[in-house]
C-alpha angles and dihedrals in degrees: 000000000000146000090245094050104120087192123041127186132256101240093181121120103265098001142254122321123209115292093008098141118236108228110253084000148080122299113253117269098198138003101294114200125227111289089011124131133268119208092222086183135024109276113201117213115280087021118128118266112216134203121151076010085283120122100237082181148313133273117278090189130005115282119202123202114285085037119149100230111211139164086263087064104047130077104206126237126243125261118268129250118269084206132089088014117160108262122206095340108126111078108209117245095212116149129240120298126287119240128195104018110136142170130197094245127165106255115226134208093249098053094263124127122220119206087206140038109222139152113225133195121221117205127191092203145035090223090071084056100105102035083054094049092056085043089058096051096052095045088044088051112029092034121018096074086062095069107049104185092059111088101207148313121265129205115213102216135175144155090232123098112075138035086039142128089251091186115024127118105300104000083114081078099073089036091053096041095049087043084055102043092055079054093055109134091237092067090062106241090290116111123193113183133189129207135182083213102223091076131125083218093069115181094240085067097040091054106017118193112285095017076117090046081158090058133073112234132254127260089257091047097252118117090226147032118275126201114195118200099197090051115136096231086067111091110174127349091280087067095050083047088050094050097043087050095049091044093046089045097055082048097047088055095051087050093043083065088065117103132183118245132177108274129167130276095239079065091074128094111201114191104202116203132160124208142163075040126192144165096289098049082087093050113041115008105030101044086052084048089054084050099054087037082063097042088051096050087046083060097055086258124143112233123186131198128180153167115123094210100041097057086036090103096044097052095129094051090056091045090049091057090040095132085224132006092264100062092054100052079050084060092042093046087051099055101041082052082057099042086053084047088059105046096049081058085053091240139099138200094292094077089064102076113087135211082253096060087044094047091046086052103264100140091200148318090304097060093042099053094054085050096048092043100056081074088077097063120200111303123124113257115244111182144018120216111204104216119292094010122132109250111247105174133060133225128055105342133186120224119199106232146158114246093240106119085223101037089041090048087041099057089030081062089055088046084068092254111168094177141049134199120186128183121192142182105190102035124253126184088217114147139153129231095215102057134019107265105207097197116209124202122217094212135043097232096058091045081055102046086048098037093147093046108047112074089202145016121220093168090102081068077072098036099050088235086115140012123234093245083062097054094044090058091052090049080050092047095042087049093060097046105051081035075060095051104278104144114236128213091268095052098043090050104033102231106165137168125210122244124273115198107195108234110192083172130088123282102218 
């Protein structure tokens, strides 16, 4: 990955096997899997151990050249400082705006653009789950085709709103995530929300008067419709199905009305995540990732990218493209709150790496971050979202999430993300109801073996078929199309996670 790399991958199909020589290298010592490393010199015990001429750990035992270099044979290195980091220091080399780039998107009230048209059902409590899951199929079956323009109906469903620490320190974060993601600008500024009616979560606290400040209230003063479970008028489950379906079809008229119409590509808001990651995610998909991100912003666009544990070890590098000093004590500030977060766990970054990672060739944390980071291109970061915040600047932002892929699409959808982009190395059917999800595969043979599942193939970046500014340009170009409407894999083939609201505070 560069000149001063003293180990390099095997990006052949299946791997090396024993004594296949390494063009202008050493010859292999041993069988070497696919994205695993290749000692290229001899590498004595305690010595660095460098890949994207950064050092991702030291021998644990000498290497010599030819060596297969795995997590067994690294000791990792410790986290760096959050002091003395450079603020503010690296000036972006973007290139000039990008002018006429457009998408068919669904124009909001409050100035926002969906990708989708969807109704979506709030809930207050995991315990009206199941009432609202049967809800959802009968309106999706006995009403929805009557209403052609809207996609589909969404339940909002959780496992937050009663047995917790309501109040404690940080338990604002799930309340506010779940209160952003019913504003998200696909569900159209109308907001229908059930409750079961004994929860600490109440609706009043959920949606508190003049979160809409853009709608006119209801007759009853709320900014949105309630179902109660626990209502008197219900009498039997059939009379809490009745009520949910009234309620959802004077919802889905006023969305039929909706109509997609050309708006600007600075209207768009792109979460960026990476899962199922391996060895080749920093070199295919999500370079060309980091190419789109920039084209995007270029474009007036907002980009996101996450994922607290897997940029920890590039801190200064984030600092240094901070578009002010500011913004880069907010990022500072983020991830020592994480770092505290996971401490009192009695853990630290390094739990974050799965069998999965190892078995795709990421050694540890450290080679996985410089790998996850390269997704957010070269813009200067403008912004910081705390989690479960609502997004306010453009540009590149950082949004302070846990690596989880649910937890991390979960708190990118209260950022006010409409669209996701998910590259992947292992493969993962992971998917969200709420936005389209374009899933993007970091080698061709997975592409291949999922080819009704992967939405794109970057594998041709390691085989010299492409370049990553092609296939920049062709992640850019498919954004704005299923932005436009074009179904991706997810949606055809429903493939939706639930949602996952990150609780930092007690369950009681």
């Amino acid at each position: 990955m560069n000149a001063n790399d003293n180990v390099a991958i095997v990006a052949n199909d299946f791997g090396l096997p024993a004594g296949a020589a390494v063009p202008g290298g050493p010859t292999v010592r041993e069988r070497v899997p696919q994205g695993h490393k290749v000692a290229l010199m001899d590498i004595a015990k305690g010595a660095p151990v460098r890949r994207y001429d950064v050092v991702i750990g030291y021998a644990a035992e000498d290497l010599p050249a030819g060596s297969w270099v795995n997590e067994q044979r690294l000791d990792m290195p410790a986290p760096p400082s959050l002091d003395g980091l450079p603020l503010a220091t690296r000036k972006s080399s973007l290139g000039g705006a990008l002018d006429g780039y457009t998408f068919e998107g669904f124009r909001n009230d409050d100035g926002t653009v969906g990708t989708r048209n969807l109704l979506a059902i709030t809930t207050t409590v995991q315990c009206v789950s199941g009432v609202v899951e049967h809800a959802v199929k009968r309106i999706r079956d006995e009403l929805l085709p009557r209403y052609s323009n809207v996609d589909d109906v969404v339940a909002l469903e959780h496992i937050y709103g009663c047995g917790v620490a309501i109040d404690a320190p940080d338990a604002e974060i799930p309340i506010r995530t779940l209160r952003n993601i019913s504003l998200n600008p696909n569900f159209g500024g109308t907001t229908m929300v059930v409750s079961l009616g004994c929860e600490k979560l109440q609706p009043e606290r959920l949606l508190p008067k003049g979160v809409y400040p853009s709608r006119a209230a209801t007759p009853g003063g709320r900014d949105y419709d309630l179902v109660t479970l626990q209502d008197n008028s219900h009498v039997g489950f059939e009379a809490m199905i009745s009520s949910i379906m009234r309620t959802a079809e004077q919802h889905l008229v006023r969305l039929d009305k909706r109509r997609r119409e050309t708006c600007p590509a600075c209207d768009l808001v792109v979460g960026m995540q990476c899962g199922g990651s391996d060895a080749f995610s920093g070199v295919t998909a999500n370079p060309a990732l980091g190419f789109a991100a920039d084209l995007l912003v270029r474009a007036g666009g907002t980009v996101m990218f996450s994922e607290n544990t897997e940029v920890r070890d590039g801190i200064a590098q984030l600092t240094a493209r901070a578009a002010n000093e500011d913004v880069a004590r907010e990022l500072i500030a983020e991830l020592g709150w994480y770092d505290d977060y996971l401490e009192r766990g009695r853990v630290d970054r390094s739990a974050n790496t799965t069998p999965g990672n190892k078995k795709g060739g990421l050694s540890n944390i450290v080679e996985k971050a410089m790998g996850s980071i390269v997704k957010s291109g070269s813009a200067p970061i403008s912004g910081v979202v705390r989690p479960g915040e609502r997004a306010k600047a453009k540009g590149l932002l950082y949004a302070a999430t846990p690596a989880s892929d649910f937890v991390c699409g979960t708190l990118q959808l209260a950022a006010g993300m409409t669209l996701h982009i998910f590259t992947t190395g292992r493969g993962t059917p992971y998917g969200l109801a709420a936005v389209p999800v374009i899933k993007v595969a970091t080698r061709s043979e997975l592409a291949r073996r999922w080819h009704d599942l992967m939405d794109v193939d970057t594998g041709g970046i390691a085989s010299g078929e492409a370049t990553i500014e092609e296939t920049g340009w062709q992640l850019f170009r498919t954004m704005l199309e299923v932005a436009s409407g074009r179904q991706t894999w997810t949606e055809k083939w429903r493939l939706h996670n639930s949602l996952a609201l990150f609780n930092p505070a007690p369950i009681t």
